[in-house]
Backbone as a ProteinNet text record, in pm:
[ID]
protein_1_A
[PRIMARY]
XXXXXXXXXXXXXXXXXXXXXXXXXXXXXXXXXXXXXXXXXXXXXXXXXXXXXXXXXXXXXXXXXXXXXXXXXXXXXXXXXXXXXXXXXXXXXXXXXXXXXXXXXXXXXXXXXXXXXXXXXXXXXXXXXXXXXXXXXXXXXXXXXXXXXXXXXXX
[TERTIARY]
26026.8	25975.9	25922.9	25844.1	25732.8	25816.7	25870.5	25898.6	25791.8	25840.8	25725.4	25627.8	25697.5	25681.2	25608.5	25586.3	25517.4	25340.6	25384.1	25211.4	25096.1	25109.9	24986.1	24911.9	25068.4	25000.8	24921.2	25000.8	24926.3	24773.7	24772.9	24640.1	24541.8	24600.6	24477.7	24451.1	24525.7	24451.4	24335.2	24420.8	24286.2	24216.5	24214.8	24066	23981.4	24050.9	23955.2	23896.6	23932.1	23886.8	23807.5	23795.8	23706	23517.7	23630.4	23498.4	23403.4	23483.4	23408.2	23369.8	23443.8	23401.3	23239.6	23198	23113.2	22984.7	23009.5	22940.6	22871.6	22949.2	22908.7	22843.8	22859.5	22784.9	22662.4	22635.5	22500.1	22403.4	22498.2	22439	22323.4	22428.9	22395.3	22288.2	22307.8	22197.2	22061.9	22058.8	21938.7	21878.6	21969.9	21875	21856.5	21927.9	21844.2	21955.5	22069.6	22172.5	22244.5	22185.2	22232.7	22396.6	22414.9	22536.8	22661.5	22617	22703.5	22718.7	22641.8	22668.3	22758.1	22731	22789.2	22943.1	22994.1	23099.2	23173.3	23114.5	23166.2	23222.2	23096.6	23131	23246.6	23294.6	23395.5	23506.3	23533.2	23657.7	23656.2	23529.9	23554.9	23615.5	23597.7	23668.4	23789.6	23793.5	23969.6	24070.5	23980.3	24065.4	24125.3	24000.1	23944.7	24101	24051.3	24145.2	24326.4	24320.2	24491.2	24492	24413.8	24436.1	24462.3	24371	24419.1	24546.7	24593.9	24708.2	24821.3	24791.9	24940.9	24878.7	24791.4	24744.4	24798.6	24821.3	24816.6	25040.2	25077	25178.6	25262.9	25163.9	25257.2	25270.3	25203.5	25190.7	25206.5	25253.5	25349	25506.5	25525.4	25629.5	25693.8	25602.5	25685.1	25628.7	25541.6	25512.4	25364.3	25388.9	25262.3	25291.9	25224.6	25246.8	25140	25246.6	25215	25136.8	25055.9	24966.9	25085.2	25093.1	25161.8	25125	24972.4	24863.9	24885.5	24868	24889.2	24755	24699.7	24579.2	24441.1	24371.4	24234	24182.7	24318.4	24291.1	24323.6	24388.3	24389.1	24265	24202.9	24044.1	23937.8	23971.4	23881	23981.9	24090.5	24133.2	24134.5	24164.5	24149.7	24015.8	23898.5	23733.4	23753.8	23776.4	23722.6	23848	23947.5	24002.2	23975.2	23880.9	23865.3	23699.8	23629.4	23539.4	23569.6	23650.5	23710.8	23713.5	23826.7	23851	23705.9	23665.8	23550.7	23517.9	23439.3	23348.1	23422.6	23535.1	23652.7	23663.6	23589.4	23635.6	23500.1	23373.7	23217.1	23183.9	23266.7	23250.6	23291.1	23390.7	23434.2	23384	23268.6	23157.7	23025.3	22971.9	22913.6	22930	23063.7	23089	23077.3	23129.9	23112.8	23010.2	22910.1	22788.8	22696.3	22714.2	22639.8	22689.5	22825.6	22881.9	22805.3	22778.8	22721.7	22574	22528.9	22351.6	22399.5	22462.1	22453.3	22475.2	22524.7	22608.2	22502	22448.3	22380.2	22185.4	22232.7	22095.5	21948.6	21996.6	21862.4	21945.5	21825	21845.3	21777.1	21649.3	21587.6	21705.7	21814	21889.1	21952.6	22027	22117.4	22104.3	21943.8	21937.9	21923.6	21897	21902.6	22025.4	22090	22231.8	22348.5	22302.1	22369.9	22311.4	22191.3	22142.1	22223.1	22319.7	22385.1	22553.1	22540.8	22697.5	22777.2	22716.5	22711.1	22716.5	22663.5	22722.2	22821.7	22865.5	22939.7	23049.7	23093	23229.8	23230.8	23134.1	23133.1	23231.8	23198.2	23202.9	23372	23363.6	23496	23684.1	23606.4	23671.3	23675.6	23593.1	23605.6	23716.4	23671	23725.4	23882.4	23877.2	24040.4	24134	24067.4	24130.4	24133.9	24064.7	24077.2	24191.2	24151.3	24265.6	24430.4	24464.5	24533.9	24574.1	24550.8	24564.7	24585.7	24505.7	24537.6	24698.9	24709.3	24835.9	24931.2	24935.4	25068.5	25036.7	24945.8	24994.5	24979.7	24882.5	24813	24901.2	24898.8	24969.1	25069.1	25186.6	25253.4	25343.7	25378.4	25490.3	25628.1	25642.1	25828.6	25915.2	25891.8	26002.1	26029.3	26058.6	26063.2	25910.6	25892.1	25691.6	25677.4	25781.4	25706.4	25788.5	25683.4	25724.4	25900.9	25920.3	26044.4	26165.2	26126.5	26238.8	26261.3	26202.1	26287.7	26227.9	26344.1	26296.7	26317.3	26188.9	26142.9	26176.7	26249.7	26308.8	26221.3	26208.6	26181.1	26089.2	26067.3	25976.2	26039.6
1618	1676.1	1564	1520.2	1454	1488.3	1380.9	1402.5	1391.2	1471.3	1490.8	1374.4	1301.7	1140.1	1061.6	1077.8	1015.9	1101.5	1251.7	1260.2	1245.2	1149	1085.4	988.1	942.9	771.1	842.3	952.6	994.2	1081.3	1118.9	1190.3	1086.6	946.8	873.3	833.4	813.4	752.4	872.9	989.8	1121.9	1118.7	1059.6	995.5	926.4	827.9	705.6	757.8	845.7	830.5	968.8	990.8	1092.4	1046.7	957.4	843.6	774.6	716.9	684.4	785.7	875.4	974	1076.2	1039.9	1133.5	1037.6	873.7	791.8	795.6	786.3	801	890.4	1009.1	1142	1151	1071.6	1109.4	1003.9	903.3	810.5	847.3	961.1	1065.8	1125	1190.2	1281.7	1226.4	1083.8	1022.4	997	940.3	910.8	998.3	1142.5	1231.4	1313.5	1245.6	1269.2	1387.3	1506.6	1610.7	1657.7	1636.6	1667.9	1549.5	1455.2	1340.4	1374.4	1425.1	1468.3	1610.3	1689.9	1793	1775.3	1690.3	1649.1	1556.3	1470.7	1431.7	1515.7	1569.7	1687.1	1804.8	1799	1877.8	1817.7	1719.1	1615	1592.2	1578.4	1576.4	1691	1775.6	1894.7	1890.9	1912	1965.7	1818.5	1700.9	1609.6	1665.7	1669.8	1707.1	1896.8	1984.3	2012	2020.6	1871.6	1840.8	1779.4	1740.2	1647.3	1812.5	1930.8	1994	2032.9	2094.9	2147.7	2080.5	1931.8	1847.2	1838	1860.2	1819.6	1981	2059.5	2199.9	2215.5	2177.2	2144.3	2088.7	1895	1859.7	1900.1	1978.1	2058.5	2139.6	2252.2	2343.9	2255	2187.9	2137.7	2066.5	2038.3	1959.7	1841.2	1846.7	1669	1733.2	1584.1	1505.9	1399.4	1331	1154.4	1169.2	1078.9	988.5	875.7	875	770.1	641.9	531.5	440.6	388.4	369.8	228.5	294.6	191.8	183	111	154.1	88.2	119.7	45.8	14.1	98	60.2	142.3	273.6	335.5	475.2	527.9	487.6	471.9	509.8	428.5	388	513	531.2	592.2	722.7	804.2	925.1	1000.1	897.8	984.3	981.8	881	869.3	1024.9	1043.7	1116	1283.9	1287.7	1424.9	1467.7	1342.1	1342.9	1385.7	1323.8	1383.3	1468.8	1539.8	1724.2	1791.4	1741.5	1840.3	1880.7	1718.6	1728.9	1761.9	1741.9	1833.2	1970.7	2022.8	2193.5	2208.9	2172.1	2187.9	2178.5	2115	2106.7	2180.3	2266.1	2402.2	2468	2518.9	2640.7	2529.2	2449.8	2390.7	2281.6	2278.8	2251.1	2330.8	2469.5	2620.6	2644.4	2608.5	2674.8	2537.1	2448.7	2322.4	2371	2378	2415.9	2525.2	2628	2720.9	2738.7	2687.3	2669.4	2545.6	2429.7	2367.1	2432.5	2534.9	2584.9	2687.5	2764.4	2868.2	2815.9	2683.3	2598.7	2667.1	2654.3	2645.7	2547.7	2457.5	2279.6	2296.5	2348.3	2352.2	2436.5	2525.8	2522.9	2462.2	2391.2	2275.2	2176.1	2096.2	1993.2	2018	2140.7	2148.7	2165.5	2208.1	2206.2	2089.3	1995.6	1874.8	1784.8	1801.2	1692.3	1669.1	1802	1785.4	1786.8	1812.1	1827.5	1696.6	1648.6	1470.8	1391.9	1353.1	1230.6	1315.1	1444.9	1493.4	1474.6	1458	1509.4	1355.6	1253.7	1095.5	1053	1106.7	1031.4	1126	1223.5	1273.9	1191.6	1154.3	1116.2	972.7	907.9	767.4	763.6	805.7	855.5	905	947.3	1024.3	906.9	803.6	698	588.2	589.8	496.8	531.6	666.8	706.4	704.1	700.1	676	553	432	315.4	243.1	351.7	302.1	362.7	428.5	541.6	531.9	496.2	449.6	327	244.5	69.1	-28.2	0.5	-91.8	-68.8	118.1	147.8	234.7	198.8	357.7	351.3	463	494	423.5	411.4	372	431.4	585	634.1	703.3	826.4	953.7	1038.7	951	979.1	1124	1199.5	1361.5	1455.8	1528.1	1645	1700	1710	1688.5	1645.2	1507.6	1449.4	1343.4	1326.6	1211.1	1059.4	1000	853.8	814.4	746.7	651.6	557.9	494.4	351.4	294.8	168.8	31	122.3	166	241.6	230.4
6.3	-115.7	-204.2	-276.8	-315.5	-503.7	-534.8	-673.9	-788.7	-885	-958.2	-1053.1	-1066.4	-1120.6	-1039.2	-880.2	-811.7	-774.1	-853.8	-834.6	-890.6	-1054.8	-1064.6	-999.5	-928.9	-851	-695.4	-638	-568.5	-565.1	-686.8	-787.7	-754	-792.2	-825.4	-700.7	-586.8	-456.5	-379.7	-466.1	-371.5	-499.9	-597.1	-712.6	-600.6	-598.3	-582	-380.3	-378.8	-207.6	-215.2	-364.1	-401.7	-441.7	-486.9	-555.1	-413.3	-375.4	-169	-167.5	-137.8	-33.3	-89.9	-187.4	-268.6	-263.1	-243.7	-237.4	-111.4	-29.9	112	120.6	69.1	117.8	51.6	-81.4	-139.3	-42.7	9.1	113	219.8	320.9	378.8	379.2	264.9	225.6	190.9	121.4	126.2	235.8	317.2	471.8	523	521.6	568.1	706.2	662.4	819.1	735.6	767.5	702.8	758	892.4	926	910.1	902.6	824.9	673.5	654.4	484.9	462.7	578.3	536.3	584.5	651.5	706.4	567.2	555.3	432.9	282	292.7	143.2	216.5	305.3	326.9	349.4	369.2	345.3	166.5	154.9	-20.4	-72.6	-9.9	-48.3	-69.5	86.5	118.7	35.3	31.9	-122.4	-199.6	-260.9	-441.2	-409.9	-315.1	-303.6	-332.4	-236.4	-280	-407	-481.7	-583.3	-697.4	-675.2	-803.5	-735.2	-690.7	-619.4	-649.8	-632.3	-692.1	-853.8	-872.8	-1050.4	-1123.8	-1081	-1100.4	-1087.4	-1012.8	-943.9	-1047.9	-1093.9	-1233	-1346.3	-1389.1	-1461.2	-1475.7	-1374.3	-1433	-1396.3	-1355.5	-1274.1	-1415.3	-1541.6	-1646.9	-1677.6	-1600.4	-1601.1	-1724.3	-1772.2	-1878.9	-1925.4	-1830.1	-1914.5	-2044.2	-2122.8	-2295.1	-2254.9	-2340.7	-2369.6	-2450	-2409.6	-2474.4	-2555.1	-2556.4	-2627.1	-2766.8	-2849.7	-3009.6	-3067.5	-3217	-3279.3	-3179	-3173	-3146.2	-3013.4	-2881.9	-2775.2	-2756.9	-2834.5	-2848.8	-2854.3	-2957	-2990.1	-2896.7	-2739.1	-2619.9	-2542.5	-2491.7	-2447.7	-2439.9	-2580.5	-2607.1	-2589.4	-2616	-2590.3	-2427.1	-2355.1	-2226.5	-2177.1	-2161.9	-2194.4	-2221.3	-2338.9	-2377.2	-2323.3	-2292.1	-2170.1	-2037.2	-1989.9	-1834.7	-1803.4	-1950	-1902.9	-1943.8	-2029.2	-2023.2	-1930.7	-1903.3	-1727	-1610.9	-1629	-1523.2	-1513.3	-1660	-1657.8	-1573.3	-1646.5	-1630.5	-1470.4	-1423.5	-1253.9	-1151.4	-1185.6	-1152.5	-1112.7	-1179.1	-1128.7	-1063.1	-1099.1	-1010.4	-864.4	-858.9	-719.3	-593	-647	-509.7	-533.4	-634.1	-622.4	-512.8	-548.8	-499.7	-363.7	-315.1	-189.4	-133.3	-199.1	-131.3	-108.2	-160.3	-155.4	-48.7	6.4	78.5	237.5	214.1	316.5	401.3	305.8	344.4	327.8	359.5	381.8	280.8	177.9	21.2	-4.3	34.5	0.2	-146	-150.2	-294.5	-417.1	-411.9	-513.4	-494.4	-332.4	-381.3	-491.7	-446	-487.3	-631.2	-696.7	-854.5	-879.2	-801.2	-900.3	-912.7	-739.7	-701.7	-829.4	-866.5	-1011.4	-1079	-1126.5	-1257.7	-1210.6	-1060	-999.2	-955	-924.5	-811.2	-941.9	-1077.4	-1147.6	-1205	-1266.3	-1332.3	-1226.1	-1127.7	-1047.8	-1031.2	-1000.6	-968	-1072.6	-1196.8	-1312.2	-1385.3	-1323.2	-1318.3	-1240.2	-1122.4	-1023.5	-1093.5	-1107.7	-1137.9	-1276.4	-1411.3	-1484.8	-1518.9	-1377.5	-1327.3	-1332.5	-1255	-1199	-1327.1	-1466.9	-1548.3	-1628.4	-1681.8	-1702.4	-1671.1	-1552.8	-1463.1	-1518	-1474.9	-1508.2	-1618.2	-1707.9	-1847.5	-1880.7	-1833.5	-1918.6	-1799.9	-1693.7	-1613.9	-1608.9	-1568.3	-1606.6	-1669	-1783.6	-1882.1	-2015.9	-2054.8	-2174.6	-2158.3	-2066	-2011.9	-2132	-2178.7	-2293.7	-2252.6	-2379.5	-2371.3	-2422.8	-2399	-2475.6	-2360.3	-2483.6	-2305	-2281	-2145.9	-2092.1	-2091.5	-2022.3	-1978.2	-2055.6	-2160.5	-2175.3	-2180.3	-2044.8	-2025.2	-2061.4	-2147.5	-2212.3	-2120.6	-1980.5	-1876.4	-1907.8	-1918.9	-1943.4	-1850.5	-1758.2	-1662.9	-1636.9	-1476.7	-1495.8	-1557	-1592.7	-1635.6	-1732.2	-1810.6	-1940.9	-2082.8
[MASK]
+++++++++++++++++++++++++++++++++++++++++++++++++++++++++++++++++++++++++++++++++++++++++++++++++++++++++++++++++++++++++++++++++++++++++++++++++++++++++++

């Protein structure tokens, strides 16, 4: 069983192999290797997948890490932050749609909707992972981190 404290760190490795994996595929798609691309964007999936599932998981489960940082970086933290979820909500409906115009081969609505789908989920994923870093290892709280009340070894 996968404790609940260990699934941001695991969040962020299906971030960052979100971030590859999305790279590679617009790769793909430029040169023109349509079934290398469509292979890719379906591993991006079934990711992006586990990442809400355990993101969905800590959260009802109790978990919410505190921001630790004090003064100036709160500042930098909190926009990048209330950016994320935005573009985290906004990507929702244009991922199954990008998925499905890819699927059912109208490349011409793919590619209008991949315009605005591909830096928004890039920049999501990347994002995911700054976040991450900032708020478990740069500024992790020192009190009690989650919701919960649980105070964290060494925190």
């Amino acid at each position: 069983m996968i404790e609940i404290t260990t699934i941001p760190h695991i969040n962020a490795v299906l971030n960052g192999a979100t971030v590859a994996l999305l790279w590679i595929a617009r790769g793909r798609a430029k040169a023109g290797d349509i079934q290398a691309h469509k292979k890719t964007m379906i591993t991006t999936l079934v990711v992006s997948v586990m990442f809400l599932t355990l993101y969905v998981t800590y959260h009802f489960g109790g978990g919410f890490a505190k921001f630790g940082g004090e003064g100036l970086i709160r500042w930098v933290y909190f926009p990048i932050l209330i950016v994320h979820v935005v573009g985290a909500t906004a990507i929702v409906p244009l991922v199954p749609m990008a998925v499905y115009f890819g699927l059912t081969d109208r490349r011409e609505k793919h590619r209008k909707v991949v315009k605005w789908a591909w830096p928004l989920w890039f920049f999501v994923a990347v994002s995911g992972v700054v976040v991450y870093v900032m708020a478990q290892h740069l500024y992790p709280c020192t009190g009690p981190c989650l919701d919960t009340g649980i105070n964290l070894p060494g925190r």
